[in-house]
C-alpha positions in Angstrom: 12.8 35.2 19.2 16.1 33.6 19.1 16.3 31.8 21.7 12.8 30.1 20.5 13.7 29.3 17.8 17.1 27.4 19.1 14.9 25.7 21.6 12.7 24.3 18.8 15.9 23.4 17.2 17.0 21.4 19.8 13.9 20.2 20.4 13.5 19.0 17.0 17.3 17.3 16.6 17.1 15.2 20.3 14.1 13.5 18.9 14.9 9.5 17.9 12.3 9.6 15.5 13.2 11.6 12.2 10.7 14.5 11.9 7.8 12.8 9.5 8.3 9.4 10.4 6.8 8.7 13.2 3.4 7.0 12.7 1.2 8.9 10.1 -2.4 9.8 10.8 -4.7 6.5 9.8 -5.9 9.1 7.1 -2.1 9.6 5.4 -2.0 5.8 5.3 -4.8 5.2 3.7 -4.7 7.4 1.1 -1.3 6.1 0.2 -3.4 2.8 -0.5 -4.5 1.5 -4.1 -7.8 0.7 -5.1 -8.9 -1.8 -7.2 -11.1 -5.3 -8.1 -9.7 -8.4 -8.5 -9.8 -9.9 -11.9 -8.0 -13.1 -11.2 -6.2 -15.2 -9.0 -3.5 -17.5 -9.1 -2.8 -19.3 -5.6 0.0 -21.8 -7.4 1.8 -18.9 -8.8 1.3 -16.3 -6.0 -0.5 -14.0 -8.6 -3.5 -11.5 -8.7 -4.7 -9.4 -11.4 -5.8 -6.6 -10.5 -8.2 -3.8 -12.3 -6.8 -0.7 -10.5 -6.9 3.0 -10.2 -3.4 5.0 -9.9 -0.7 3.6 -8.0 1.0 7.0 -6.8 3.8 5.6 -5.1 4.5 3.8 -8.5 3.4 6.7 -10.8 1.3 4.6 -12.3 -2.1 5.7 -14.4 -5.2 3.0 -13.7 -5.2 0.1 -15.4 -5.4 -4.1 -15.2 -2.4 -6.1 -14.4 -1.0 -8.7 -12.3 1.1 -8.7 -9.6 2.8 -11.2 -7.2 1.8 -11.2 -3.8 4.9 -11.3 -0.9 2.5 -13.5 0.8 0.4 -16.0 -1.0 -2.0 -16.7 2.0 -3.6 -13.2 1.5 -4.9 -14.6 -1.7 -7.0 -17.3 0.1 -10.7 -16.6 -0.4 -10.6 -13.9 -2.9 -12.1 -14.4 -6.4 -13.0 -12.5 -9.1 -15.0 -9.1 -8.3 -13.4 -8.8 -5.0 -12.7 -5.1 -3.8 -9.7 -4.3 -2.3 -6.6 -1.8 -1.3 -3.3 -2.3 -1.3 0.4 -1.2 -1.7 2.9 -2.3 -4.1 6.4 -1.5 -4.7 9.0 -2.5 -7.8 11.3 -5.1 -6.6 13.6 -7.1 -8.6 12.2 -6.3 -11.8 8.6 -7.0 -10.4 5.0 -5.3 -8.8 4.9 -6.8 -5.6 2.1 -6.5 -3.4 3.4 -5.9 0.0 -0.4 -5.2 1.8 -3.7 -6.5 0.6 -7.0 -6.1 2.5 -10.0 -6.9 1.1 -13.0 -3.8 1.1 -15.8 -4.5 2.6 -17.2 -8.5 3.1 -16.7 -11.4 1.4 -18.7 -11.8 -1.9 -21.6 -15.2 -1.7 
């Protein structure tokens, strides 16, 4: 018994990667995704407003607000009633999107 569990032990500390690190199942990221439809965007001012459902990472409840984008180009060819996912994180006093990919295919 003990010297299994000093093997895992060792195992477990020789590793590079800390334990729960190494890349999550496509599920885990996912999930860690926000929903939500585009109400508005703002190409000049690297803006989109967003109609979204709980940010957990934030601890945010849904609701509609803007956000900058850390890059702009990801707002080319989305419009209004666009669905997407995305994370966003609180930098510098701001709700910065840091992923945004459009759900499902573009709108006519």
């Amino acid at each position: 018994m003990h010297k299994t569990l000093i093997a895992l032990l060792i195992a477990l500390s020789s590793s590079s990667i800390p334990y729960g690190l190494a890349n999550p199942p496509a599920a885990a990221t996912a999930s860690a995704l926000a929903e939500g439809e585009v109400r508005r965007v703002d190409r000049d001012a690297g803006r989109i407003t967003l109609r979204h459902g709980p940010i957990a990472s934030l601890g945010m409840p849904a609701m509609t607000m803007a956000f900058r984008v850390q890059d702009a180009a990801w707002l080319e060819g989305l419009r209004a009633g666009d669905r997407v996912r995305f994370e966003a994180v609180h930098l510098d006093g701001a709700f910065v999107i840091t992923r945004l990919e459009r759900v499902g295919a573009p709108r006519p």
